[in-house]
N, C-alpha and C positions, 0 to 999 in steps of 0.2 A: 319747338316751333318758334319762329322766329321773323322778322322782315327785315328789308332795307328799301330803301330810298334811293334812285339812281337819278341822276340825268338824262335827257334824251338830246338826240342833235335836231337839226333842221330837218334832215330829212327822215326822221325818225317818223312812222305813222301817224294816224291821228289820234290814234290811244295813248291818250297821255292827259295828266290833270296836274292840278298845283296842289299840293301841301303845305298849308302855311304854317301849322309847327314846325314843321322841320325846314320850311322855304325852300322847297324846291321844285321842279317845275320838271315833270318826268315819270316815271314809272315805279311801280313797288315791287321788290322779286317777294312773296312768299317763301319758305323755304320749312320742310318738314324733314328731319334728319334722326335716323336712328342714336342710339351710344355710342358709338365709334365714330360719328359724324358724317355719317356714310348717306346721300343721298335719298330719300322715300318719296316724296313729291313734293311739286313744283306749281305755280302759280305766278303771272304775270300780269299785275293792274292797271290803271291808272295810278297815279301818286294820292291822290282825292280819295282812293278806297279807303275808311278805315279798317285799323286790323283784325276788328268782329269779323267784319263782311267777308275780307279777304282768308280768313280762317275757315269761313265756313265755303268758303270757294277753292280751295286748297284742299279740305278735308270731305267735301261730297266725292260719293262713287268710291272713297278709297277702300270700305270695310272689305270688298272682294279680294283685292288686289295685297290687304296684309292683314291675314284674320287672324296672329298672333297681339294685333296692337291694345292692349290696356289702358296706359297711364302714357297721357300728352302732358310734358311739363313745357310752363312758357313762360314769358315776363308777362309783367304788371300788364301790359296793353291788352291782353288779353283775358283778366281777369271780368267778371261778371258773370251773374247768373244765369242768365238769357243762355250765353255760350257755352256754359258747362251743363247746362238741361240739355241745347241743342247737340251737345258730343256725346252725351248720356243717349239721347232717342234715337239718334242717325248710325253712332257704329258702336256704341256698349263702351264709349271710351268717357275715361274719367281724365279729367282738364285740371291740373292745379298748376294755379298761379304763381310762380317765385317772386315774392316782393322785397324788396329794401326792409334790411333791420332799421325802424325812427330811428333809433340812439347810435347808428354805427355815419359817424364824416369820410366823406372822399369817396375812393373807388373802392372798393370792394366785388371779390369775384363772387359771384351768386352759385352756388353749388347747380348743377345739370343747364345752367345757359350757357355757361362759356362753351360749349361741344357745338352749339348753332355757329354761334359769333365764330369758333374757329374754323368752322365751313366758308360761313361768311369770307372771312379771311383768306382762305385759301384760293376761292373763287376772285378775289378782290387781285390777288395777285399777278392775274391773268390781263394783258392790256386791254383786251375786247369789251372787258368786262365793267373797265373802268367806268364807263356812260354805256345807254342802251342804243345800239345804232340801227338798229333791228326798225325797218315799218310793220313788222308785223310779232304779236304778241307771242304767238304758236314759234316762233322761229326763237324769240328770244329762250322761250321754255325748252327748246330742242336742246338749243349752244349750251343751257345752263345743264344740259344733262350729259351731254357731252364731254364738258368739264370735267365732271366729275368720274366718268368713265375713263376718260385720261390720266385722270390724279390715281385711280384704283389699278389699272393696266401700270403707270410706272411701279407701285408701292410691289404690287405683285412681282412685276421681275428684277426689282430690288432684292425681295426676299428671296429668291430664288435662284439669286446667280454668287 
């Protein structure tokens, strides 16, 4: 589980808030991704959501829709007690946090986030996607599913031809 930070344009809805960590002024995709980086749900905030909120707005209603899910791994943003009681009570899921080794400098790849971040990626690669131009949140969640159904439809007749 994972977010990003986008921009929106002028004529972008009115759903939109500023982030001033991250300074930007625009929208948050949510993004909940199996092991293979495959799509599970989807979420579209304000920029101003933090990623509790948006976690738990991304992850209500989903216990029907994937009643195999156990173990949500995610970054530090998401760490806290509050959110892992609240995934423990809503759908029987256990939330651990990946954090930075103190003692390790620079970048380092964090073992089961880099599979978000390369969704992310993928989806980033797409011009549409570069800002949110969408007025409306619901459409932006559509496009973002859509993507991914395109990315899945090529891989498959890759493999098959």
């Amino acid at each position: 589980m994972d977010s990003q930070r986008v921009k929106t344009t002028e004529e972008s809805g009115l759903i939109k808030g500023y982030d001033g960590g991250k300074q930007v002024k625009g929208r948050t995709r949510h993004l909940l991704v199996e092991t293979l980086g495959l799509l599970l749900s989807t979420d579209v905030t304000p920029a101003n959501t933090s990623d509790q909120e948006g976690a738990r707005r991304l992850l209500a209603g989903l216990k029907p829709l994937v009643p195999r899910l156990q173990l949500i791994w995610a970054d530090s943003a998401y760490r806290g007690e509050a959110l892992a009681t609240w995934c423990d009570t809503v759908g029987g899921w256990r939330l651990e946090s990946i954090t930075r080794h103190p003692q390790v400098e620079g970048f380092v790849v964090r073992p089961w986030c880099w599979i978000v971040e390369r969704t992310l990626g993928w989806i980033g690669r797409q011009r549409r996607f570069s800002k949110d131009y969408e007025r409306q949140v619901q459409t932006s969640e559509t496009l973002l599913k859509l993507a991914m159904i395109r990315l899945m439809v090529r891989r498959l007749a890759m493999s098959t031809a």
